[in-house]
C-alpha positions in Angstrom: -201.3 129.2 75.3 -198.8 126.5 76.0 -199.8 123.1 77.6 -198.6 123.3 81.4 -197.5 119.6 82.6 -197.4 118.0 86.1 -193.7 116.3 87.2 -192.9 114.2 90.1 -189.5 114.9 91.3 -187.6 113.9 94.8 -185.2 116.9 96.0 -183.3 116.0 99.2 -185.6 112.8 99.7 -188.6 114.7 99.4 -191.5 114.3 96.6 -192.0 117.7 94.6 -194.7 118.3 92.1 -193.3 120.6 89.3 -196.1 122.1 87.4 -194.9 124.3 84.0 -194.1 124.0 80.4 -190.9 122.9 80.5 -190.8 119.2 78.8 -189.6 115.9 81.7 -186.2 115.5 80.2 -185.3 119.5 81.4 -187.2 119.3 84.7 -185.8 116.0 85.9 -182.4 117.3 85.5 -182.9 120.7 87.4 -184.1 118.3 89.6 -180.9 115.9 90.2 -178.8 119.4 89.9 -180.5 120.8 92.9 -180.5 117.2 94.9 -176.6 116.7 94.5 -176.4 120.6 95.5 -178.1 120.0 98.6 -176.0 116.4 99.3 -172.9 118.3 99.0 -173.6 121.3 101.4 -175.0 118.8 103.6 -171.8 116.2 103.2 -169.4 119.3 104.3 -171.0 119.8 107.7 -173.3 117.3 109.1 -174.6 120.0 111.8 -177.1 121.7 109.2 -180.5 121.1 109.0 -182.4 120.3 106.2 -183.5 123.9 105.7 -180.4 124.9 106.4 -178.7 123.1 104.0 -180.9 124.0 101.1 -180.8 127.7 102.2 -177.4 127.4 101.6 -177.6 125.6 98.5 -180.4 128.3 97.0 -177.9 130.8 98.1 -174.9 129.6 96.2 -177.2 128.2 92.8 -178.2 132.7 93.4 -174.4 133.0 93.3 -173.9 130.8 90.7 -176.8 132.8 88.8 -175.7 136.0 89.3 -172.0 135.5 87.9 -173.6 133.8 84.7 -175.7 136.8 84.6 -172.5 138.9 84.6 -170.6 136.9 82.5 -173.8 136.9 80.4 -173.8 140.7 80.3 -170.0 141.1 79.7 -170.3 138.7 76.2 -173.6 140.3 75.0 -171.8 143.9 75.7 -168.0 142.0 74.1 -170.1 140.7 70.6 -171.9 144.1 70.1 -168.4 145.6 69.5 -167.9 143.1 66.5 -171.2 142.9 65.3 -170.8 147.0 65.0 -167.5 147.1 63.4 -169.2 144.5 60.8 -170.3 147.2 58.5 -167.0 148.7 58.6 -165.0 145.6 58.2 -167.4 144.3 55.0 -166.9 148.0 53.5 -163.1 147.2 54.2 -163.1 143.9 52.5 -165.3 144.7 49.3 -162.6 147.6 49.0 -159.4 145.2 49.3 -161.4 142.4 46.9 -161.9 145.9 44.3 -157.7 146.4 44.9 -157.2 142.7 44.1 -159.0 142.9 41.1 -157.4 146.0 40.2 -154.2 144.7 40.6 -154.7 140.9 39.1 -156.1 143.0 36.1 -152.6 145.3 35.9 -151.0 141.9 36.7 -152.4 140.7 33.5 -151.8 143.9 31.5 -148.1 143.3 32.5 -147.9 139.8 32.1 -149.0 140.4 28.4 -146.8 143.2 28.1 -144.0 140.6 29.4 -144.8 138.1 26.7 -144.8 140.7 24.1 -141.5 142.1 24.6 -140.2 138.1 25.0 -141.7 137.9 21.6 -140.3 141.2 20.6 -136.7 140.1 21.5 -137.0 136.7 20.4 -137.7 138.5 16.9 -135.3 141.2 17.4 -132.2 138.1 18.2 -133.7 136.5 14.7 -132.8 139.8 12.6 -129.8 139.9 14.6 -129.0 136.4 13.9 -130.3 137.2 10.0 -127.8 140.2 10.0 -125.0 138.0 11.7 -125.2 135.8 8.5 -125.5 138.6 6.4 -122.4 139.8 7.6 -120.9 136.1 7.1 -121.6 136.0 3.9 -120.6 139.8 3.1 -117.3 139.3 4.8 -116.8 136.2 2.8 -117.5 138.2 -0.5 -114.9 141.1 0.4 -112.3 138.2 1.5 -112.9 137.0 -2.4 -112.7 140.5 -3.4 -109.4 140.8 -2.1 -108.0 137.9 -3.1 -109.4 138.1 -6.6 -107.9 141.9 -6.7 -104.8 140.5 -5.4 -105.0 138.0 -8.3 -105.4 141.1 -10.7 -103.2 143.4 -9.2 -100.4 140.3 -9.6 -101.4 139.7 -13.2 -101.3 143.3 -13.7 -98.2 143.6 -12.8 -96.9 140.5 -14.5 -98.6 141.9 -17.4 -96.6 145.6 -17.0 -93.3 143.6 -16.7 -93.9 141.5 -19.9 -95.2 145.7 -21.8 -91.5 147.0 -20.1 -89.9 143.2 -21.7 -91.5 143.8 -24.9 -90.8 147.5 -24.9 -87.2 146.8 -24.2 -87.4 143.7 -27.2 -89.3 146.5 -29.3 -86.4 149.0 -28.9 -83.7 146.8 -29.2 -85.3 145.4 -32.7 -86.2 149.0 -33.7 -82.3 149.8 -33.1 -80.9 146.6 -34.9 -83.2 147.9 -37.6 -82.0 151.4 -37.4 -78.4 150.3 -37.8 -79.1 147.9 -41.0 
């Protein structure tokens, strides 16, 4: 059982004795709430008697309470609609986090398969870079070739052109021999 506590409190110049559980700090406040309450309804028309003027200031604290009790209702009603979807939306979210995952993981599958055909080219423009050379060198080889079977073909000929000299010298000497 909680402790109920005695408070002295003036409303409207008037000494109250406010017995509950509430602690001083709360009391005193409702207090001073409903004394400036009173003072204003009384400050706007100076004809109303005291029980008049907190009538009218109970009356508009009930107004006061029944909105907040509306506007109460509307917000608990307005966050059961979120706290309802919240299944719904976590079910939502765990399956977008499993897509991320799924797709970071084919993002990594990619990005390997990425650095493995960089690789693979770079390798690929090294043969082709081997071959190029090859080909230098092959190219310089059939230049030689040619020049060297240029070389021969000259000599060759030189050499057939000294066999048709000689042959003619041959014949000649063979005749001059003939004829002695």
């Amino acid at each position: 059982m909680t402790d109920k506590r005695k408070i002295n409190v003036l409303i409207d110049g008037r000494n109250f004795t406010v017995v509950g559980a509430e602690n001083d700090r709360y009391v005193r406040e409702l207090a001073a709430y409903v004394d400036s309450s009173i003072k204003k309804m009384s400050s706007k028309n100076e004809r109303l008697s005291p029980t008049m003027a907190a009538t009218l200031t109970a009356f508009n604290v009930a107004d006061e309470l029944f909105k907040l009790q509306e506007e109460h209702k509307e917000l608990r009603k307005k966050s059961k609609e979120p706290l309802e979807k919240y299944d719904s939306l976590k079910k939502e979210m765990q399956e977008a986090n499993a897509k991320i995952r799924e797709m970071e993981t084919k993002s990594f599958e990619y990005q390997d398969e990425v650095i493995k055909t960089k690789l693979s080219k770079e390798q690929l423009f090294g043969e082709i870079n081997e071959l190029k050379e090859g080909i230098k060198v092959k190219d310089q080889e059939i230049h030689k070739c040619h020049t060297d079977l240029k070389e021969y073909k000259d000599k060759h000929f030189k050499t057939q052109m000294e066999i048709v000299e000689l042959k003619k010298q041959l014949k000649e000497t063979l005749e001059l021999l003939d004829e002695n």
